[in-house]
C-alpha positions as CSV (number, residue, x, y, z in Angstrom):
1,X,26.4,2.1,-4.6
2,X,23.9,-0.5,-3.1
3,X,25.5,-4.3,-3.7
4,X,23.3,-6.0,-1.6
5,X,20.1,-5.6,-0.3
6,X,18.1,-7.4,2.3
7,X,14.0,-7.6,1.4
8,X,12.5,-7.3,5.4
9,X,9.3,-8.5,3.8
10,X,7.6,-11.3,1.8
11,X,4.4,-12.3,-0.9
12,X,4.8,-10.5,-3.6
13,X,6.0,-7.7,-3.1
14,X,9.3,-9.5,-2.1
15,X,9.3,-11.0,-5.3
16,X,8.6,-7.5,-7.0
17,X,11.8,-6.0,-5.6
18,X,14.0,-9.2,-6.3
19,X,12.9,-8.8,-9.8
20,X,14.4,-4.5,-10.2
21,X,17.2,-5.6,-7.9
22,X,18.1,-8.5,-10.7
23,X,17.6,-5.6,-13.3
24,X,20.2,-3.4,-11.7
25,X,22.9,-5.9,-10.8
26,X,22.3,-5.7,-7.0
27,X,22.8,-9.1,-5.2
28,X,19.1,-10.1,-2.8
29,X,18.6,-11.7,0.6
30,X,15.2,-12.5,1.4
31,X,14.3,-13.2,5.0
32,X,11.6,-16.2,5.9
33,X,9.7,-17.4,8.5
34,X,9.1,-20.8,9.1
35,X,5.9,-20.9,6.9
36,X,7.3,-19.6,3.8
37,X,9.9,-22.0,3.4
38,X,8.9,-23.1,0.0
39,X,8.3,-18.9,-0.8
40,X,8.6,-17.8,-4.5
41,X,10.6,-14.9,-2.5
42,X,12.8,-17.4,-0.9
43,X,13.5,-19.3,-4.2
44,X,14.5,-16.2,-6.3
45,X,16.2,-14.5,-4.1
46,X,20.4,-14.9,-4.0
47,X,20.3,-16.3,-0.6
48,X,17.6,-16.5,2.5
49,X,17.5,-16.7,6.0
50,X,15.0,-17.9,8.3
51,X,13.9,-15.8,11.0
52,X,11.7,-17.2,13.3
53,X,8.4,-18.7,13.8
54,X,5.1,-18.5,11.6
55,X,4.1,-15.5,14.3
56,X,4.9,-12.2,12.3
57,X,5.9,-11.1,15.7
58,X,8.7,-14.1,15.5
59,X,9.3,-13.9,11.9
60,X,8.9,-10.3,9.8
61,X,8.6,-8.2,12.9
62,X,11.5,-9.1,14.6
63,X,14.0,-6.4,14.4
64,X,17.2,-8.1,15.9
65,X,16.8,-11.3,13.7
66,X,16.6,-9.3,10.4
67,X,19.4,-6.8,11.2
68,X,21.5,-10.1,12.2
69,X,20.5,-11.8,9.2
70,X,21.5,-8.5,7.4
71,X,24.9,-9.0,9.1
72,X,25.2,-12.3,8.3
73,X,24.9,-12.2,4.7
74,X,26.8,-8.7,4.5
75,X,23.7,-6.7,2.5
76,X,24.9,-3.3,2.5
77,X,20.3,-2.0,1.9
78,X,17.1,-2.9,3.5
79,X,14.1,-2.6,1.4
80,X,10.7,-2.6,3.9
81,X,8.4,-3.1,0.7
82,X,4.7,-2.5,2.6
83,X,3.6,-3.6,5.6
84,X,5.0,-5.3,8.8
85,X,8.2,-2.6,9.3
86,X,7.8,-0.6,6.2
87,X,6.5,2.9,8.6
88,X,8.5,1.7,11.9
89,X,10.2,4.8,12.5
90,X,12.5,2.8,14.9
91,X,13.4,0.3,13.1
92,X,14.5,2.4,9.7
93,X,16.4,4.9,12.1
94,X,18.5,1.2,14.0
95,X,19.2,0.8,10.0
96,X,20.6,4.3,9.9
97,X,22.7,3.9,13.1
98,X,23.9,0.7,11.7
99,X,24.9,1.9,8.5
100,X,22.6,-0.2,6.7
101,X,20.4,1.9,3.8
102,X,17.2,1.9,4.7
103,X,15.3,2.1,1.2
104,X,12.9,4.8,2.0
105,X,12.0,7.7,4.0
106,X,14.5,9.6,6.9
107,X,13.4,8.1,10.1
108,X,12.6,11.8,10.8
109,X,9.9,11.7,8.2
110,X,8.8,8.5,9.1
111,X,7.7,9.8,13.1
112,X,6.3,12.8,11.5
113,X,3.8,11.2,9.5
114,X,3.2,8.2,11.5
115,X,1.7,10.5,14.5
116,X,-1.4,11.1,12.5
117,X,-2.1,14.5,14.4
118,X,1.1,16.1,14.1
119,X,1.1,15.4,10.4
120,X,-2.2,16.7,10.0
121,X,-0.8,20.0,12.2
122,X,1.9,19.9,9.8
123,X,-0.7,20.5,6.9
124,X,-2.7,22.9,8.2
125,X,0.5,25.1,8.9
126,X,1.2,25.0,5.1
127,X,-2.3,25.6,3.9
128,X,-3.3,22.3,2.8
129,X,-6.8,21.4,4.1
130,X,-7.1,18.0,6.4
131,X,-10.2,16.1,7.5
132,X,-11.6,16.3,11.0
133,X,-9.7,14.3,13.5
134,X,-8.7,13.6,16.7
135,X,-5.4,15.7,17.8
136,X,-3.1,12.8,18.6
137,X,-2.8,9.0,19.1
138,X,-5.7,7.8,21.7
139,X,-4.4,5.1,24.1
140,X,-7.5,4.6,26.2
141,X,-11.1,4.3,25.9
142,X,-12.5,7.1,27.8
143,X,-10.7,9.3,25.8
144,X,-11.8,7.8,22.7
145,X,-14.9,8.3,23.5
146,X,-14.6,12.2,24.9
147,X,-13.5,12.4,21.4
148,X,-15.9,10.5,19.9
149,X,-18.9,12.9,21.7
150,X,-16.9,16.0,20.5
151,X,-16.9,14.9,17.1
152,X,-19.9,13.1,16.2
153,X,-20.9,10.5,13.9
154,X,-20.5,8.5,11.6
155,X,-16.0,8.5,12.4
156,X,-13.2,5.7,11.9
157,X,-11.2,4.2,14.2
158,X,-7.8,4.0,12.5
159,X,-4.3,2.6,13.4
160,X,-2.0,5.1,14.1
161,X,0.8,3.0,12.3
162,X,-1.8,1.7,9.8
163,X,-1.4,1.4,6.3
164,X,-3.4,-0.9,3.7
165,X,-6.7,-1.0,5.3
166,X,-5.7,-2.3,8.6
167,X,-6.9,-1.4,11.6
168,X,-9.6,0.6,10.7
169,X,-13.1,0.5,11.7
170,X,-16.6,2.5,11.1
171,X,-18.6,3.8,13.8
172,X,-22.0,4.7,13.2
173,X,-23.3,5.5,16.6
174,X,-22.2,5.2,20.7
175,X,-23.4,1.8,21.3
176,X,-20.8,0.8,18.5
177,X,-17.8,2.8,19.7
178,X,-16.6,0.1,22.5
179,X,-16.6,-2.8,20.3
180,X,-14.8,-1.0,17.5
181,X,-12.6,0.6,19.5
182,X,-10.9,-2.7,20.8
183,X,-11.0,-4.3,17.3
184,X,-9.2,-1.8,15.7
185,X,-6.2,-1.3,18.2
186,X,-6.1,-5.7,18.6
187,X,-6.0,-5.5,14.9
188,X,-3.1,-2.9,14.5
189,X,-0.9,-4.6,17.4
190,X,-1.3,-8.0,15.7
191,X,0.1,-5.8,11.7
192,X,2.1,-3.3,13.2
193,X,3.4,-4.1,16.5
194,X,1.4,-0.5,18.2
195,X,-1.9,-0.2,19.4
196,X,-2.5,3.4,19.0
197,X,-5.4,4.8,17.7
198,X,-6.7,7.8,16.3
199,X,-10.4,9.4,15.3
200,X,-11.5,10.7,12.2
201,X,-14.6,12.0,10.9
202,X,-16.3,9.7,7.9
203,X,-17.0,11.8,4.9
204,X,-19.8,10.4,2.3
205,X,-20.3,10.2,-1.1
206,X,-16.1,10.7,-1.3
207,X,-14.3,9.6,-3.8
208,X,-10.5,8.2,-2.4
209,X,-7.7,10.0,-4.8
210,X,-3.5,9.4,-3.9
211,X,-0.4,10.7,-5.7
212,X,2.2,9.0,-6.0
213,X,5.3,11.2,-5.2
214,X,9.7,10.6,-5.8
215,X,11.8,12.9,-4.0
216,X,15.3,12.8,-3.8
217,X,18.1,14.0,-1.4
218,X,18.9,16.7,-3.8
219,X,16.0,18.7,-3.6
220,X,14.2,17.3,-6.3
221,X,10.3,16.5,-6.0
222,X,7.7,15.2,-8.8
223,X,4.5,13.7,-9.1
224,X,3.5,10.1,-11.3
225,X,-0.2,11.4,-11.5
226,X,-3.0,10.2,-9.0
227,X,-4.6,6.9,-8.8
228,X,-8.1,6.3,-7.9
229,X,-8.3,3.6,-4.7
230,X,-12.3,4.4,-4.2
231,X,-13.5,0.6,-4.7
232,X,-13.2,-0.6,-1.1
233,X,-14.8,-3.3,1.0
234,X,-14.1,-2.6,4.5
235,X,-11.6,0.1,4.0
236,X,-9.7,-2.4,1.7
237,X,-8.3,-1.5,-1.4
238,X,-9.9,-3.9,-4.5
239,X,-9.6,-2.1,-7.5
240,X,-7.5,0.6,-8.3
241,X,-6.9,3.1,-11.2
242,X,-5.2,5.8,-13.0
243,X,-5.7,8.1,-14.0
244,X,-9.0,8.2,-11.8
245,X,-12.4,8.4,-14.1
246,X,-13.1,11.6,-12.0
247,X,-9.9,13.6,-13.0
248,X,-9.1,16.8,-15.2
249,X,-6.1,17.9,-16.1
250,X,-6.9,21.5,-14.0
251,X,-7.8,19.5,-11.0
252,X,-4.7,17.5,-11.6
253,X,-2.8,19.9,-11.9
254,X,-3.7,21.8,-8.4
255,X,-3.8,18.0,-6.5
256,X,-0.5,17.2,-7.8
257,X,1.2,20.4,-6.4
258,X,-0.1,20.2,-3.0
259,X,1.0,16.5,-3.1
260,X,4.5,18.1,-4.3
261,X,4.5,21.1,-1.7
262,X,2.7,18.5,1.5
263,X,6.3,16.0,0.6
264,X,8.6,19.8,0.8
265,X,6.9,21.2,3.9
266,X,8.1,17.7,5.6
267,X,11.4,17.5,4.0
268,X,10.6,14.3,2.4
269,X,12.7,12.0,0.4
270,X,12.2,8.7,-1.4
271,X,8.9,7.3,-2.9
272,X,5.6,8.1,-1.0
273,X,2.2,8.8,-1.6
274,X,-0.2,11.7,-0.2
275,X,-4.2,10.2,0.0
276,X,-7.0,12.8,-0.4
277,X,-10.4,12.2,-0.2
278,X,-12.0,14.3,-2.9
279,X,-15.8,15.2,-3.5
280,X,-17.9,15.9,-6.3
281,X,-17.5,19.8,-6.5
282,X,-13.8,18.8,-6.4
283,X,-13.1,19.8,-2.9
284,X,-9.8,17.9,-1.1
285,X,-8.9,17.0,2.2
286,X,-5.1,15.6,3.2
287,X,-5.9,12.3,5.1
288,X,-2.2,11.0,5.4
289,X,1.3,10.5,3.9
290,X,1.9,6.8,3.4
291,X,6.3,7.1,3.9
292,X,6.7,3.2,1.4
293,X,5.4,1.6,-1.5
294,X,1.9,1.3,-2.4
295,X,0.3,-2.4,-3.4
296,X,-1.2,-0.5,-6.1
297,X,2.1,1.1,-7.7
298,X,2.2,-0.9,-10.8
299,X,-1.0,1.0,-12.1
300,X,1.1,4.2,-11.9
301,X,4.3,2.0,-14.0
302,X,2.0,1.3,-16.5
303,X,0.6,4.7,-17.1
304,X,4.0,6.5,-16.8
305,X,6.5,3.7,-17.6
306,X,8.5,4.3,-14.7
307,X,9.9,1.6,-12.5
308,X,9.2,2.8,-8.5
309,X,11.3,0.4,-6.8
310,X,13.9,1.4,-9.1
311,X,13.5,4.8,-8.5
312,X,13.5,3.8,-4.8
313,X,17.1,1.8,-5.0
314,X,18.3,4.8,-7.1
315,X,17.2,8.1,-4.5
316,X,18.6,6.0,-1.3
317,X,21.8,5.8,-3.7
318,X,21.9,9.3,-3.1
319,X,21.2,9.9,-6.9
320,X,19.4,12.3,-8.7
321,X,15.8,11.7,-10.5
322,X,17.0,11.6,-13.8
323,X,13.3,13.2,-15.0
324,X,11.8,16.7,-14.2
325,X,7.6,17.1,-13.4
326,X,7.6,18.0,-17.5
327,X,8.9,15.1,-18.6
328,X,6.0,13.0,-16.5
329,X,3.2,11.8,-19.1
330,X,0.4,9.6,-18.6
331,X,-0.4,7.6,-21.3
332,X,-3.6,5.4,-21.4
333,X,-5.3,3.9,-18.4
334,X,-4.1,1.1,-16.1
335,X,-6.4,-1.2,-13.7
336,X,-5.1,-3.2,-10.9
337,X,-7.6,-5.9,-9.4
338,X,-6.3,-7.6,-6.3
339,X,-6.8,-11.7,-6.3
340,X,-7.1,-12.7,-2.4
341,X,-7.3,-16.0,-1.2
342,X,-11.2,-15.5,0.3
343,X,-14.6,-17.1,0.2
344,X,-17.1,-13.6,-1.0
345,X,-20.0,-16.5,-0.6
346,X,-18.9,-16.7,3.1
347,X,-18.0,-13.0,4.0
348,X,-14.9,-12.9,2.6
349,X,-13.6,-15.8,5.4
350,X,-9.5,-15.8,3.9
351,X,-8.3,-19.4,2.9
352,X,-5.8,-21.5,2.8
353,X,-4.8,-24.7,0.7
354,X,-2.7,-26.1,-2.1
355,X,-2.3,-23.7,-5.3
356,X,-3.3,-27.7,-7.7
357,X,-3.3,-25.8,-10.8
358,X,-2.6,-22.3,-11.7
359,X,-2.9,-20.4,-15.2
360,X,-2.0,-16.7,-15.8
361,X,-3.1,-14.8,-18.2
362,X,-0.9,-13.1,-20.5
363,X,-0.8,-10.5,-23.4
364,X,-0.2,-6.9,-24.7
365,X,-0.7,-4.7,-21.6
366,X,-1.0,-7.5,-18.9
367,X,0.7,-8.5,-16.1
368,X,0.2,-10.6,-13.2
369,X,2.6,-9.6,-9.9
370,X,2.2,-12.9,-7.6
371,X,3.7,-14.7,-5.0
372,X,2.3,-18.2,-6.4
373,X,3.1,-21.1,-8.4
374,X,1.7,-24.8,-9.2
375,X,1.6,-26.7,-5.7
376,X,2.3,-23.8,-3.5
377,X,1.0,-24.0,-0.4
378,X,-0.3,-21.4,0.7
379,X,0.0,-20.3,4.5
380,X,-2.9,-18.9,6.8
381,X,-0.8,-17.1,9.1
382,X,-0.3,-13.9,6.9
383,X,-2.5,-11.5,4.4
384,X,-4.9,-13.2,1.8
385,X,-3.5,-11.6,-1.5
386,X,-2.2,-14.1,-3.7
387,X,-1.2,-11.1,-6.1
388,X,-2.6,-8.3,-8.2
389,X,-3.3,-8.6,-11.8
390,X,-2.8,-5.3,-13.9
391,X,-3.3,-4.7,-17.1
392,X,-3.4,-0.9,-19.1
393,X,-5.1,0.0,-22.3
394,X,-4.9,3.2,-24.6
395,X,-8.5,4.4,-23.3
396,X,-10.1,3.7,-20.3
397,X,-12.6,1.8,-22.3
398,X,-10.0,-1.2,-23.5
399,X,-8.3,-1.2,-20.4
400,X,-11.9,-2.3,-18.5
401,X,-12.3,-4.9,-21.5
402,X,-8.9,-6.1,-21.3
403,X,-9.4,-6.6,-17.5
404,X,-12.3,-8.4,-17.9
405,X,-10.6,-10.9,-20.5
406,X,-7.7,-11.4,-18.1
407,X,-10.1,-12.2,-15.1
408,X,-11.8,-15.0,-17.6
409,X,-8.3,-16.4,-18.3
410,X,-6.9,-16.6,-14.3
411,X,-7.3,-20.2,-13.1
412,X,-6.3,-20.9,-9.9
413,X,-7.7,-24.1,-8.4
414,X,-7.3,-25.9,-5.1
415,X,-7.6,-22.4,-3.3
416,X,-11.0,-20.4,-2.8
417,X,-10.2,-17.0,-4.2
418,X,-12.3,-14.0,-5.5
419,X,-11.8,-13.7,-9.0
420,X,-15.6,-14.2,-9.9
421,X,-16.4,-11.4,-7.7
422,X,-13.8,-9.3,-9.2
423,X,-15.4,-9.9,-12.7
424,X,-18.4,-9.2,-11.4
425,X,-17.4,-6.0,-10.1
426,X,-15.7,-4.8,-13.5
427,X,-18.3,-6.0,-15.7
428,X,-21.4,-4.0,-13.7
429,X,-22.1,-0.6,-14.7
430,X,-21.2,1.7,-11.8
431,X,-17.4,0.6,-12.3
432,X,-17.4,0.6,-16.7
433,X,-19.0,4.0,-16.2
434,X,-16.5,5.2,-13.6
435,X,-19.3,6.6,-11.7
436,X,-18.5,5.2,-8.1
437,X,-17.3,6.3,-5.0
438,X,-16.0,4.9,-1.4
439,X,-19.5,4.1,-0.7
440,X,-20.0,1.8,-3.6
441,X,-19.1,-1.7,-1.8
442,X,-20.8,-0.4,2.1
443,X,-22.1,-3.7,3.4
444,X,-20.5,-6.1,1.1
């Protein structure tokens, strides 16, 4: 049994897994930097510690100060949420040699699908078709571009330890491959502490399909159903959705099992989620196997009614899933929109400030999961989401209505954020119709 567990993150996904640790009984340490002093994270949980400066390098990706503040406090679990040390292969395997529970993946599984290319490998082995890429992590420009001339464009550039958009850029021809190239690995040192890179060729007119998966350490795999992360600006997740507009129950059905058999093949346990890029003859392609929590795992709560971090706590307890594939049955739709702290009018330039007055909306089949509160103040130092408001209907059709009430109801003043462009988006027809795809936001 877990007592005490120690959140190595912050936002609100800290404040997420407070709130199912509450619900199970399990004591919480939350961790701060210097910044988040007045936290929502730091004022719910049990008891804090500060860990260094405003720097995540000082702060939320400083191994030795969170396993000491671990110590310190006695937790017994880790929980990574996403981001910062959530795919850190090292730092979940110093948790293992520590005998700490780290609340998620083997640090086996962790290398295996952090190295892009062997994962990909992996795939291949078992059948599972992967998109074009480059074979291994790419340390140097010359190489980079070798690969680049091999494989043609339009590519990405993507962090090797990536996750959430980060670290990722679009290359369209040559004379861009220099610039991006540098951007991308600067931008994945400064989120995930490693600079490596790898290539991948950019597919159009794709539509950007995950699964959310639960293993166990009893053998026991099943899938929550797909959610549908194809509104993007910049290879950033805005909207997501399940079940996805796109979906049949046969092409769920076949999606879902390689998801199921891509997690065995790996010897996978704990919550993760295989990401496909799908197109419109409904073709797949494996991109990667995301070992933590997604931002956008409520949508799949509200659809299926189960609680993932719970399920997370649960599987590193060593227990069993206490439901079989069968019993796993979407009802409804859910939307998630993400509410950043960011000025759309000046390209989406993040912000910082005083939260001077905040409303949420509330209601049958909404929710609001936030790090705010009335005269927060909110740092610059770390990602712009505020939080993600969610809400689920019995048809796809009330959901987008309900979503577009909430959005009219969310007040938050004193901070620039991008709610109007968020009601913008769900109002227009390309998203009520479901009719969109990865390209939809390109140059926004």
């Amino acid at each position: 049994m877990i007592n005490k567990v120690l959140i190595a993150n912050r936002g609100e996904i800290a404040v997420r897994i407070i709130r199912a640790c509450r619900e199970m009984g399990i004591g919480t340490v939350a961790v701060y930097s210097t910044a988040d002093r007045d936290a929502l994270h730091v004022i719910m949980a049990d008891e804090a510690v500060c860990i260094g400066g405003p720097d995540s390098r000082d702060s939320y990706l400083n191994i030795p100060n969170i396993l000491n503040a671990a110590v310190l406090k006695g937790a017994d679990a880790i929980h990574p949420g996403f981001g910062f040390l959530a795919e850190n292969a090292g730092f979940a395997r110093i948790c293992e040699e520590c005998n700490i529970t780290f609340v998620g993946p083997s640090a086996d599984a962790i290398a295996l699908l952090g190295d892009k290319a062997r994962a990909k490998q992996t795939m291949l082995d078992c059948g599972i078709p992967v998109i074009l890429g480059s074979n291994g992590v790419i340390w140097d420009f010359p190489e980079c571009e070798r690969v680049a001339k091999e494989m043609g464009y339009p590519l990405l550039i993507k962090a090797a330890a990536g996750g959430g958009g980060r670290g990722i850029r679009r290359v369209n021809a040559a004379k861009e491959l220099r610039n991006a190239f540098d951007t991308a690995r600067l931008e994945a040192k400064t989120f995930f502490g490693d600079e490596g890179v790898y290539l991948e060729k950019f597919l159009e007119g794709m539509r950007h399909i995950e699964f959310q998966i639960l293993a166990d350490k009893h053998g026991n795999i099943v899938h929550l159903g797909e959610r549908d992360c194809s509104l993007q600006r910049r290879n950033q997740k805005i909207i997501e959705e399940s079940p996805s507009p796109r979906m049949t129950e046969e092409l769920r059905e076949r999606m879902g099992e390689t998801a199921v058999r891509a997690a065995k093949t790996v010897g996978y346990r704990n919550a993760g989620t295989v990401e496909f890029l799908l197109d419109s003859a409904g073709n797949f392609y494996f991109m990667e196997m995301n070992t933590r929590i997604q931002v956008e795992h409520p949508v799949t709560e509200m659809v299926t009614g189960i609680d993932i971090v719970e399920a997370q706590i649960r599987i590193a307890e060593g227990k069993k899933l206490w439901f079989g594939q069968r019993d796993v049955v979407i009802r409804g739709a859910a939307i998630e929109c993400r509410i950043n702290a960011e000025n759309p009018l000046r390209d989406f330039a993040p912000c910082g400030g005083r939260v001077d007055y905040l409303h949420v909306p509330n209601g049958f089949g909404v929710r609001f999961d936030s790090q705010i509160y009335q005269s927060y103040n909110l740092p610059i130092h770390y990602d712009s989401m505020l939080g993600k408001l969610i809400v689920w209907g019995r048809t796809r059709k009330i959901a987008v209505s309900r979503m577009k009430s909430a959005l009219s109801e969310l007040i938050i003043e004193g901070v620039t954020t991008n709610v109007d462009f968020q009601s913008e988006l769900v109002s227009g027809k390309q998203f009520t119709s479901g009719d969109y795809d990865t390209s939809f936001l390109s140059g926004r």
